[in-house]
VOGU-3710 file (C-alpha; in Angstrom, 3 decimals, decimal comma):
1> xxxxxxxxxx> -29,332/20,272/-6,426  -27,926/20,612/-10,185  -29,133/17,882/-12,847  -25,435/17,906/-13,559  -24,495/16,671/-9,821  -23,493/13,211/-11,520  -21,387/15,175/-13,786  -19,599/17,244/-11,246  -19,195/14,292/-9,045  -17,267/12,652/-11,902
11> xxxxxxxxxx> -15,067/15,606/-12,852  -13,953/16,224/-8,552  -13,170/12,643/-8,902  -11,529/12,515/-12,291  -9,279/15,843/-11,173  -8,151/13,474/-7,717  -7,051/11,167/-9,852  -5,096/12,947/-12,020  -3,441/14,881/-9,320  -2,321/11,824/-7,304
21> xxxxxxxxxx> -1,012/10,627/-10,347  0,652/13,378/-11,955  2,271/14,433/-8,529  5,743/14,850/-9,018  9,058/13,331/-7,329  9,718/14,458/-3,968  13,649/13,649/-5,161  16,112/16,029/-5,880  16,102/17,666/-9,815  19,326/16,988/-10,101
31> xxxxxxxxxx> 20,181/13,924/-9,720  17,570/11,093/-11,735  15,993/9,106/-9,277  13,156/7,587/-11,343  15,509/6,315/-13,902  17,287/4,619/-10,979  14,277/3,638/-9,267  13,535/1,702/-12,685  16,324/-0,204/-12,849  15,583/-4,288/-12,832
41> xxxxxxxxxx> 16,907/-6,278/-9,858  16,647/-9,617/-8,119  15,151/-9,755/-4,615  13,233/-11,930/-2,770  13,243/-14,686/-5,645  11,537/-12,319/-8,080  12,956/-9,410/-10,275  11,302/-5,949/-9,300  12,692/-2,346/-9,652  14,554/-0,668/-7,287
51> xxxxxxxxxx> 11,430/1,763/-6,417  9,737/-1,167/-5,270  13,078/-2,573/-2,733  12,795/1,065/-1,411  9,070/1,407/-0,546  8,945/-1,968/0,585  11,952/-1,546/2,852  10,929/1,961/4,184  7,666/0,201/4,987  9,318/-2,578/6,846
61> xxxxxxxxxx> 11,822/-0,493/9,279  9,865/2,998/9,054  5,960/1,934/9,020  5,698/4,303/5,691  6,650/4,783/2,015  7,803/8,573/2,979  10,699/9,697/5,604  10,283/12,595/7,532  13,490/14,145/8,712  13,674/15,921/12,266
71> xxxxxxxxxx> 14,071/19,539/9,958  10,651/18,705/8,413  11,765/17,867/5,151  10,666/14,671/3,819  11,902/12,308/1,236  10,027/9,698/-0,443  11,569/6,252/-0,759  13,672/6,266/-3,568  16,296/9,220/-2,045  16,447/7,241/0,847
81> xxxxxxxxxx> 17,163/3,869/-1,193  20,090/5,781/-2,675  21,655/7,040/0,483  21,022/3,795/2,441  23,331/2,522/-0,666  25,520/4,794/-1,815  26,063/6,980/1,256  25,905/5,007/4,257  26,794/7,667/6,786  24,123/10,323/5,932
91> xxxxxxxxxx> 21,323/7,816/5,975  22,671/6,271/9,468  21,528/9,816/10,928  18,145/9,639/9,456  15,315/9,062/11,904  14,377/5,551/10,800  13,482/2,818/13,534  10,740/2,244/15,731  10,953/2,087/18,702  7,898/2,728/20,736
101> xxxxxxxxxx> 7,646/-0,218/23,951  8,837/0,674/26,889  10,819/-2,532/27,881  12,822/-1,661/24,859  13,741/1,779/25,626  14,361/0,653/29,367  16,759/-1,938/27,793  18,930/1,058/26,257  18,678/3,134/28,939  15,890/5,650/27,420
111> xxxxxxxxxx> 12,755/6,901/29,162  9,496/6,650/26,995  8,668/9,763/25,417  6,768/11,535/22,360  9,424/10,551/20,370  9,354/6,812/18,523  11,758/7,051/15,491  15,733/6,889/15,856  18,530/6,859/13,890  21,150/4,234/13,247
121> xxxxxxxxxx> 24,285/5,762/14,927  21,974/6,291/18,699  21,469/2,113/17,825  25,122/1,092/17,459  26,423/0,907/21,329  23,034/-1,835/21,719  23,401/-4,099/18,469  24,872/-6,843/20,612  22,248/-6,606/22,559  19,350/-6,387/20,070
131> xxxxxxxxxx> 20,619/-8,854/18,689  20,759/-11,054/21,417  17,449/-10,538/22,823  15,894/-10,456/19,311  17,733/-14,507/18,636  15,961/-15,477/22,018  12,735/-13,783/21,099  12,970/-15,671/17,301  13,417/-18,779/19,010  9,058/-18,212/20,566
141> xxxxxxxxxx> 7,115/-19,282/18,180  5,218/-15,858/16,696  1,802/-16,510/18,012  3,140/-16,890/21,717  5,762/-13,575/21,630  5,073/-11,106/24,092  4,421/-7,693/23,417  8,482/-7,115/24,258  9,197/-9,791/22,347  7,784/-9,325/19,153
151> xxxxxxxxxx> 8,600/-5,200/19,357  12,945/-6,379/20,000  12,490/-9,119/16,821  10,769/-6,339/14,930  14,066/-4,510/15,656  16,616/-6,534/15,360  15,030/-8,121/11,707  14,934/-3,773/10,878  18,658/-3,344/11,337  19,421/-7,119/9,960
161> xxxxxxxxxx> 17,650/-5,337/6,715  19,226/-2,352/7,081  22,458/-3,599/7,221  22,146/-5,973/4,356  21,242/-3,048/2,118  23,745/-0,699/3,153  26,338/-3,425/1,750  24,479/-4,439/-1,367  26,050/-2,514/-3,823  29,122/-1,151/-2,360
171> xxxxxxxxxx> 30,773/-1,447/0,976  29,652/0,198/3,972  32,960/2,159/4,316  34,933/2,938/1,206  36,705/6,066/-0,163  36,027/5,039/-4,110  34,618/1,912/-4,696  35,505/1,899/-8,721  38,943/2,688/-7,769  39,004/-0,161/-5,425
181> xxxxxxxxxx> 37,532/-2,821/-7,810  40,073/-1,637/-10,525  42,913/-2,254/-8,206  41,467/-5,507/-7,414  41,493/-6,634/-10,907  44,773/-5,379/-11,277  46,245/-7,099/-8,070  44,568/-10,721/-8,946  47,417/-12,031/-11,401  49,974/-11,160/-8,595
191> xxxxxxxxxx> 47,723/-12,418/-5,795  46,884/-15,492/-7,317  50,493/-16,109/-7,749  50,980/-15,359/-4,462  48,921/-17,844/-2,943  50,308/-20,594/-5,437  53,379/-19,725/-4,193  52,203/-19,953/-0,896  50,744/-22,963/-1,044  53,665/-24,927/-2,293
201> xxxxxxxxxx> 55,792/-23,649/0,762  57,748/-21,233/-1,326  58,256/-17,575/-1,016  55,739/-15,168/-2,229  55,064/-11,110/-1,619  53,335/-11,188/1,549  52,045/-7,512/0,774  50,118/-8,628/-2,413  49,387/-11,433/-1,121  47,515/-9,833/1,699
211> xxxxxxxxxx> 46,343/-7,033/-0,198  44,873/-9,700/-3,081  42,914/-11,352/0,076  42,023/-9,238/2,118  39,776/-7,020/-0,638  38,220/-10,990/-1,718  37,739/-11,488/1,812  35,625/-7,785/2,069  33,647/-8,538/-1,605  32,650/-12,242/0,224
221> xxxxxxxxxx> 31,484/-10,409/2,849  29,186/-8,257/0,672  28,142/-11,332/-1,222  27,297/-12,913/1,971  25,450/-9,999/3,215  23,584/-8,582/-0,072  20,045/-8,060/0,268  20,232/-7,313/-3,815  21,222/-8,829/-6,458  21,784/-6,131/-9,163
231> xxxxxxxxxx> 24,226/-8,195/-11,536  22,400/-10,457/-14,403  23,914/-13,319/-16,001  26,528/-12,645/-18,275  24,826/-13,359/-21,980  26,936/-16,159/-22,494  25,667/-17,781/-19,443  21,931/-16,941/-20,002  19,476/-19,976/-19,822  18,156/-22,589/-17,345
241> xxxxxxxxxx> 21,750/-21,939/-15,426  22,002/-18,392/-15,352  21,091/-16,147/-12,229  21,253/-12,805/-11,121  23,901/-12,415/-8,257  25,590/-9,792/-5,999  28,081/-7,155/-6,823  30,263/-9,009/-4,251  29,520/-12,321/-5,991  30,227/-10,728/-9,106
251> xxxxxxxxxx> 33,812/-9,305/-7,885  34,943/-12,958/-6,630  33,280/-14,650/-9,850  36,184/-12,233/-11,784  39,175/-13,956/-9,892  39,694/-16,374/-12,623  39,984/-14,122/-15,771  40,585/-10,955/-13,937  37,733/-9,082/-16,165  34,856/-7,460/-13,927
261> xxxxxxxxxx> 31,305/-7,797/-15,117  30,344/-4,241/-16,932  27,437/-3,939/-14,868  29,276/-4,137/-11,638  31,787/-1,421/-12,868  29,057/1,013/-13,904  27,141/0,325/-10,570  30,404/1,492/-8,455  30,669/4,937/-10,335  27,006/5,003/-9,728
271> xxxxxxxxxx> 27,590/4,793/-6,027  30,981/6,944/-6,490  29,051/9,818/-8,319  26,082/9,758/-5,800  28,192/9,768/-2,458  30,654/12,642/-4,279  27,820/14,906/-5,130  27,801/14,453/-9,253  24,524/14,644/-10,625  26,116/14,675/-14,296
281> xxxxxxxxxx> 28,278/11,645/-13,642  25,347/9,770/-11,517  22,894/10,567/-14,504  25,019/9,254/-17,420  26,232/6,226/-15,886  22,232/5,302/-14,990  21,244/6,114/-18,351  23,980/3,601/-19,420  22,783/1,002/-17,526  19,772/1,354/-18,395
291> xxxxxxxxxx> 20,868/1,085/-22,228  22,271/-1,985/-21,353  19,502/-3,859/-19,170  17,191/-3,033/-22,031  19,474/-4,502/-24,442  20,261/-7,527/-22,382  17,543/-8,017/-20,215  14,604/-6,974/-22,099  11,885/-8,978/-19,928  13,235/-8,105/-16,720
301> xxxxxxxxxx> 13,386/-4,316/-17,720  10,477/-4,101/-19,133  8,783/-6,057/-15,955  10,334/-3,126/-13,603  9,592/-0,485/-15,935  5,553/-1,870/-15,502  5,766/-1,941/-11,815  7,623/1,232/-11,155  4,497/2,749/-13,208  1,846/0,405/-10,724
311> xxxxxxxxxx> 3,837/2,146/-7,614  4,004/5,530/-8,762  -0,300/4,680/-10,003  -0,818/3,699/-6,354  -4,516/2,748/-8,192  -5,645/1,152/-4,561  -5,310/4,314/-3,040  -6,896/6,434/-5,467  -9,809/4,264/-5,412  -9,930/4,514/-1,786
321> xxxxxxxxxx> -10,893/8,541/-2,000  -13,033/7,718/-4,041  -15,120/5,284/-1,823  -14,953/7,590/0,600  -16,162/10,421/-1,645  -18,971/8,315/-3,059  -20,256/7,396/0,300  -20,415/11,068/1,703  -22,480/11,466/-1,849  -24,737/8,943/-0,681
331> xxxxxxxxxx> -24,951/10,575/3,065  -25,533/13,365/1,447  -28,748/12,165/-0,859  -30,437/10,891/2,689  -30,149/13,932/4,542  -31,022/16,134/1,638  -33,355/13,485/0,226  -32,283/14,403/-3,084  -32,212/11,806/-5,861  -29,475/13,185/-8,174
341> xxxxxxxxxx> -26,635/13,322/-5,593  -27,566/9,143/-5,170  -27,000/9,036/-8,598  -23,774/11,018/-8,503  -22,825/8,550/-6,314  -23,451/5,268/-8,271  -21,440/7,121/-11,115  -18,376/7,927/-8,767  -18,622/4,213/-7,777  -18,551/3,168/-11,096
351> xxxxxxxxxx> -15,284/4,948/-11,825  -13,635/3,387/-8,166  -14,685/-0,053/-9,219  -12,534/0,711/-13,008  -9,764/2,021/-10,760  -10,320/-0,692/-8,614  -10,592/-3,120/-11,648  -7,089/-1,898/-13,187  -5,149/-2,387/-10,212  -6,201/-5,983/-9,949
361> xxxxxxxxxx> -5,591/-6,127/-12,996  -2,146/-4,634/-13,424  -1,173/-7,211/-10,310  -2,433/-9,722/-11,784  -0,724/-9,083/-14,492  2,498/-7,927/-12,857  2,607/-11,701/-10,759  1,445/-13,475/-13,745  -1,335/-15,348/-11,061  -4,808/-15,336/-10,717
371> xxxxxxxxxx> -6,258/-12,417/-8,009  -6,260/-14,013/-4,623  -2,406/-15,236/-3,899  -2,086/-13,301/0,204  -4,095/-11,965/2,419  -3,105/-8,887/0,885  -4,847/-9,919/-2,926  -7,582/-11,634/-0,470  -8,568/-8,116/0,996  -8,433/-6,155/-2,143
381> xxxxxxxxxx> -10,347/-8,863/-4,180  -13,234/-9,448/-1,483  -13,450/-5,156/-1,569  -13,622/-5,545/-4,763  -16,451/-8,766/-5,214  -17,905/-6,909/-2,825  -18,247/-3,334/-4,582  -19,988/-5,723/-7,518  -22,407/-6,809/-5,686  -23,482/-3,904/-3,927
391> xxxxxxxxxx> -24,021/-1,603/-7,451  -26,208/-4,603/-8,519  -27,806/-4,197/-5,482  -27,900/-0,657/-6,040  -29,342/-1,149/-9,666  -32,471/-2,924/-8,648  -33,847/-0,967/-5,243  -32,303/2,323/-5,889  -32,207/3,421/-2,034  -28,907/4,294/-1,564
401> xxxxxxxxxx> -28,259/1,231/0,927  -26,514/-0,920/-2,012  -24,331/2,184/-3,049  -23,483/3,231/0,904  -22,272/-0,841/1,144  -20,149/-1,095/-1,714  -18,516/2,123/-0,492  -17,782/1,561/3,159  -16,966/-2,028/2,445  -14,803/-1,161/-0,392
411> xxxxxxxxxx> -12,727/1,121/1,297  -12,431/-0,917/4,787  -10,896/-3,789/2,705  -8,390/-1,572/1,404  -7,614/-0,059/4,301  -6,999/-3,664/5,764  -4,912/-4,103/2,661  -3,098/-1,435/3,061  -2,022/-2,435/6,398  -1,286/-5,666/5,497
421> xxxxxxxxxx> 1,194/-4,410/2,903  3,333/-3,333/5,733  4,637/-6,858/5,917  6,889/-5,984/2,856  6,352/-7,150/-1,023  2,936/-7,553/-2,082  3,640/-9,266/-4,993  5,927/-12,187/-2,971  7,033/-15,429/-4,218  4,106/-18,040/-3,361
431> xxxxxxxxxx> 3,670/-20,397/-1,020  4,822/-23,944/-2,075  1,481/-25,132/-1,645  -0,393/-21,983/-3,432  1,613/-22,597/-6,899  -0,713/-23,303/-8,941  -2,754/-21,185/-10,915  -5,606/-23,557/-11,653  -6,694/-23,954/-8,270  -5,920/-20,042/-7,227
441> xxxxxxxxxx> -8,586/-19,614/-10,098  -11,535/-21,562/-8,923  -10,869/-22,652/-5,282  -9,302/-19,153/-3,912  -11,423/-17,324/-6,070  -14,947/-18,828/-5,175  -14,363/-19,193/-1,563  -13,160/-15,413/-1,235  -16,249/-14,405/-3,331  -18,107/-16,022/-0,370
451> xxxxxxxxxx> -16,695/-14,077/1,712  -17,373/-10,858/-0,190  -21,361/-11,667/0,154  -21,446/-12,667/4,179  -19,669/-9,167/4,653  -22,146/-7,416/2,349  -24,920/-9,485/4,473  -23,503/-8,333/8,050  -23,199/-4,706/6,413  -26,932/-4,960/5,310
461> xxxxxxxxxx> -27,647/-6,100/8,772  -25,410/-3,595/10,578  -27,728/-0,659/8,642  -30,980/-2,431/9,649  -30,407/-2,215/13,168  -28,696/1,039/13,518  -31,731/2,828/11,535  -33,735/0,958/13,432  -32,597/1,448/16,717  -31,223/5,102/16,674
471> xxxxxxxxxx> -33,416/6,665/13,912  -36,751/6,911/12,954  -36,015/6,131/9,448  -36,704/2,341/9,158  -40,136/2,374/7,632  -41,786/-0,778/6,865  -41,113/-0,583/2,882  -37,217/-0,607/4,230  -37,374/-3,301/6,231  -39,233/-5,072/3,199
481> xxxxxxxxxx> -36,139/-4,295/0,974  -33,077/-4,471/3,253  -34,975/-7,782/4,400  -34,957/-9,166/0,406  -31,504/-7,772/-0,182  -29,602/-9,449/3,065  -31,495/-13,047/2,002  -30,577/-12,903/-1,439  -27,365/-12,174/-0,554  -26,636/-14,909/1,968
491> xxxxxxxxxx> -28,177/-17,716/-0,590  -25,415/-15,897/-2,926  -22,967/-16,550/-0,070  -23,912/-19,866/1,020  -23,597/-21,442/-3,219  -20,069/-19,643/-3,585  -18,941/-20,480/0,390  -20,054/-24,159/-0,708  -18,217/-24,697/-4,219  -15,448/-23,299/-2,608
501> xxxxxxxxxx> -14,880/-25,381/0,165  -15,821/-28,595/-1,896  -13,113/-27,332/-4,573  -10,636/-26,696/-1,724  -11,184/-30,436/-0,662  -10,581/-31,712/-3,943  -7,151/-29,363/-4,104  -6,115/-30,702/-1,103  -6,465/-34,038/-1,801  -4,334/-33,635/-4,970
511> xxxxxxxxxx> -1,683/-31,445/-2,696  -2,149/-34,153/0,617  -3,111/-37,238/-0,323  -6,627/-36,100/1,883  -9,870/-34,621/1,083  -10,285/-33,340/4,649  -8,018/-33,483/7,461  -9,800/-30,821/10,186  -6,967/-28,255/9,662  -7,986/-24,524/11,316
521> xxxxxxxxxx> -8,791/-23,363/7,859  -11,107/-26,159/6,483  -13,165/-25,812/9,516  -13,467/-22,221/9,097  -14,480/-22,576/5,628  -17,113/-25,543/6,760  -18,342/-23,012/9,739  -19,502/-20,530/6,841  -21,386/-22,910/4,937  -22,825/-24,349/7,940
531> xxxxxxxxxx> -24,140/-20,918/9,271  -25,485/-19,641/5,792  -27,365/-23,253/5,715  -28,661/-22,749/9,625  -29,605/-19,256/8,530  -31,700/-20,047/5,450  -33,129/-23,075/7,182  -34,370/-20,967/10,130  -35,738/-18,413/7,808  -37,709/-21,196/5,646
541> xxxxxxxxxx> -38,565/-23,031/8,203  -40,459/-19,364/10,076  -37,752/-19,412/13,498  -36,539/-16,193/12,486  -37,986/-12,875/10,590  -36,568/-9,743/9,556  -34,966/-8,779/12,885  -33,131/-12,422/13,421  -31,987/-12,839/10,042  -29,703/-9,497/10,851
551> xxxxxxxxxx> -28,812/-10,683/13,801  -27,713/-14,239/12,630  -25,947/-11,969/9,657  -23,857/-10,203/11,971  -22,580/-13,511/13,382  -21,638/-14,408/10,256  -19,290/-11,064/10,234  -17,925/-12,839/13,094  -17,519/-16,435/11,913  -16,052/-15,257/8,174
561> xxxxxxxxxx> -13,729/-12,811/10,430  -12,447/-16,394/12,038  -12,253/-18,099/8,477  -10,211/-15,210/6,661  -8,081/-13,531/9,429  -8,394/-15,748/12,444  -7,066/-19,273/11,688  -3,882/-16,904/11,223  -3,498/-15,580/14,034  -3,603/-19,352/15,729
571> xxxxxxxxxx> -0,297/-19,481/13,935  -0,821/-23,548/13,464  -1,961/-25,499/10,649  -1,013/-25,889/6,779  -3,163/-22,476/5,851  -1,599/-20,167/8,323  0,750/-17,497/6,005  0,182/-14,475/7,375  0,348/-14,180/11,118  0,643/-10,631/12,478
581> xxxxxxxxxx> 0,679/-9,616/16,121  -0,954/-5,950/15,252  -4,028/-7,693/13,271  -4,832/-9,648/16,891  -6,447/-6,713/18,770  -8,183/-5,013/15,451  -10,024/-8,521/15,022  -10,880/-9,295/18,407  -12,798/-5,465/18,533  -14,619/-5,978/15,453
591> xxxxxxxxxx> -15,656/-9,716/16,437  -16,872/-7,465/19,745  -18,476/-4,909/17,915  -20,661/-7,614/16,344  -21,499/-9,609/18,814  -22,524/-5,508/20,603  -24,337/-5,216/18,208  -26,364/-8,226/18,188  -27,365/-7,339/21,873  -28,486/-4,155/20,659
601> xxxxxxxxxx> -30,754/-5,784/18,038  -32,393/-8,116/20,750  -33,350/-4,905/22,791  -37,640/-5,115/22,297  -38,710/-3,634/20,038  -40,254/-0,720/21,801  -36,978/0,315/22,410  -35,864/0,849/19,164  -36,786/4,391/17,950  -38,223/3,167/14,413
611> xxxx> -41,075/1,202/16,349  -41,973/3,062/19,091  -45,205/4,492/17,822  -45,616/1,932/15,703
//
């Protein structure tokens, strides 16, 4: 193999990166999408750009950030986004929901078949129905749903979403929405007299009278039903008082004076010039609004200008090719017991760590919080920790194991991340109890460090007893260093598992009034402590050697398994934030796999291949 095989490594891997990034638009030329997808809105409690309501969304109903139409075509999240507001009718034919248990297709009629995504219009004649079934299913507490019953509240919260956004910015059903809201403005001195008139028993113009309510009744109804809020405060109004609100809101808050908010206006011959098919019009009216968010609402613009740039980045998944690349470099340096492409490796790890490093980084930076705030930061910061640890590993035994670790490890996390993102917004409001960035910093932090190391220690462990059992490749000088390297690491585990979970008690008892109070989580943390201290004392004290220290460090897969992802899935207690049905099956197989595994590893030892003739 080349001396330059480090080099080459690094340019492949440089050249993914810069084509995942550079990759254009899947929108149409004409009109601007990424202008529009960079407009600043309020959602959720937190401002984010309209590229991040659309991925999140299309992740929520479709399962992905792309839409593929039954033609072939796809679209990517942004052109959906604008149909789903601005022309209602051609994105209520797009294949969107899913709809895969059978109970649920029985309950419309349908047989099961290859086909799982359907659009809006085939939903309409069962809404009542979804929606009753999914208001009786809400009512079970999550952990307790049935299969049927969390697929129909999966449903019914899609269309509830889906809905909402169709009447965020204009109504679902309109032939000119500008034209409407000028006519509105125009008919509110005459209506408002109306209803005076009205109310004092006299006569009044029924017809503007009903006209001047009935288009206030349909903009309260869009208020009531907006899933964004696109408007800012008006720059008199800005301060403590001042919030964003809803084009609908913004109509009714124009009764008084009879003046609608500018922003409002240019956001209905947005959606006019979308749904008519004007590119020129669409593009001029975004580029004034953008003008005049970056006037007004510097901070906010700037804020979704930042995060449009993180999506479009995606820096999680291009460090996720690269793990995998780097560990098929390692693979590659054992079976051709060459050196130089172990080396290539460490260098292409290097590089995923920096791309690993900015995008915790940017979100940190982007949430204005410390890196552990969800499971979601939880599983990209423990890849990351982890990834550390391993190079340093690789730095002092050179072997390839600490390099094949940090790979597989780092790119399982984000996997797990990645499917935890389906939940919607990443970068959510925080939980009451998590505000605080002191404590996210050294409590959250530590403990999830801990964590990192036990899963570098079963992963250690996990290589141990598949060379040793299935290959011939466990030599003694292996077992020597995978032997130091899983020990080190579990003292490394056990200091950072402890600090945490005394910090933790000490947050608590500033948060509860209580130091300890048994909840799921506390006795998960205590469980890892107590196993790393049952470990080391059963290595110092000669119970256990090489062999049971890997097999006591695949428990520990198990127990920090429990600790991270497991008290959540009991759905009880003050730490539980993330419960998710599809996580329930994924954890019980790998807490299976390990305790496999482990059986496997108490086999004698004439049975594994490394020892046979040994």
């Amino acid at each position: 193999m080349s001396k330059y095989s480090p080099w080459i490594a690094l340019v492949v891997a440089g050249l993914w990166i810069a084509a995942n990034s550079l990759m254009p638009d899947n929108a149409p030329e004409d009109f601007q999408l990424a202008a529009f997808g960079k407009l600043p809105v309020l959602s959720d409690g937190r401002n984010k750009p309209f590229d991040t309501i659309a991925r999140n969304a299309l992740v929520i109903i479709h399962g992905r950030q792309t839409l593929r139409l039954e033609n072939g075509t796809r679209i990517d999240a942004k052109r959906w986004l604008a149909d789903v507001l601005f022309n209602a009718p051609v994105a209520d034919e797009y294949p969107l929901f899913v709809i895969h248990h059978p109970d649920v297709l029985g309950m419309f009629g349908w047989e099961q078949h290859d086909r799982k995504y359907f659009r809006y219009t085939e939903l309409i004649p069962f809404l009542e129905k979804i929606d009753t079934q999914g208001q009786q299913a809400q009512a079970v507490e999550s952990a307790r749903r049935t299969p049927f019953q969390t697929a129909i509240h999966n449903l019914r919260n899609s269309l509830i979403l889906y809905q909402r956004l169709k009447n965020s910015l204009r109504p679902e059903v309109t032939q000119g929405f500008f034209d409407e809201i000028t006519q509105f403005s125009r008919a509110i001195p005459a209506g408002m007299a109306a209803m005076a008139r009205r109310e004092k028993g006299e006569s009044f113009n029924r017809r503007e009278f009903e006209f001047f309510v009935g288009l206030a009744a349909r903009f309260q109804t869009m208020g009531e039903m907006a899933n964004i809020l696109p408007v800012p405060p008006a720059p008199e109004s800005r301060g403590p008082r001042g919030e964003w609100i809803s084009v609908g809101a913004s109509l009714l808050q124009a009764i008084p004076t009879g003046k609608i908010d500018e922003v409002t206006k240019i956001y209905a011959q947005v959606g006019d010039a979308y749904h008519d098919g004007k590119p020129e019009v669409f593009n001029g009216e975004i580029q004034k609004l953008t003008g005049w968010m970056s006037r007004n609402e510097p901070g906010a613009t700037n804020h979704a200008a930042y995060e449009f740039l993180f999506n479009h980045l995606a820096p999680f998944y291009q460090a996720m090719g690269l793990y995998v690349f780097a560990f098929l470099l390692v693979c590659g340096s054992w079976l051709g017991n060459d050196r130089r492409l172990g080396v290539a490796a460490f260098a292409v790890l290097i590089l995923a760590l920096v791309v690993h490093t900015f995008g915790l980084g940017f979100r940190m930076f982007l949430q204005g919080r410390p890196p552990v705030t969800n499971l979601y930061s939880s599983a990209v910061f423990i890849g990351w920790a982890t990834v550390i640890i391993g190079l340093i590993l690789e730095k002092i035994y050179k072997d390839g194991i600490g390099s094949a670790c940090a790979a597989v490890i780092g790119f399982l996390t984000l996997i797990i991340a990645h499917h935890l993102a389906s939940g919607g917004d990443t970068l959510e409001m925080l939980q009451a109890v998590l505000d605080t960035n002191i404590w996210l910093a050294t409590h959250v932090v530590t403990i999830t460090i801990g964590y990192s190391a036990m899963y570098l220690a079963g992963a250690l462990a996990i290589i141990y007893i598949v060379r040793g059992v299935f290959t011939s490749t466990l030599t003694k000088d292996a077992v020597q260093s995978l032997t130091r390297m899983t020990y080190g690491v579990i003292c490394f585990a056990t200091l950072f598992s402890f600090v945490g979970t005394v910090l933790g008690g000490i947050w608590a008892d500033q948060s509860w009034g209580r130091f300890w109070g048994w909840d799921p989580k506390e006795n998960g943390a205590i469980l890892i402590v107590l196993w790393c201290a049952i470990i080391l004392h059963a290595r110092w004290g000669g119970f256990i050697r090489s062999r049971g220290l890997m097999v006591m460090a695949l428990f520990g897969n198990v127990i920090t398994s429990f600790s991270w992802f497991g008290v959540n899935m009991l759905g009880i207690g003050l730490h539980s934030y993330g419960f998710m049905n599809k996580a329930v099956p994924w954890l019980a197989g790998f807490m299976l796999s390990q305790l496999a595994l482990m059986t496997i590893a108490s086999l004698p030892l004439e049975r594994w291949k490394s020892f046979r003739n040994g």
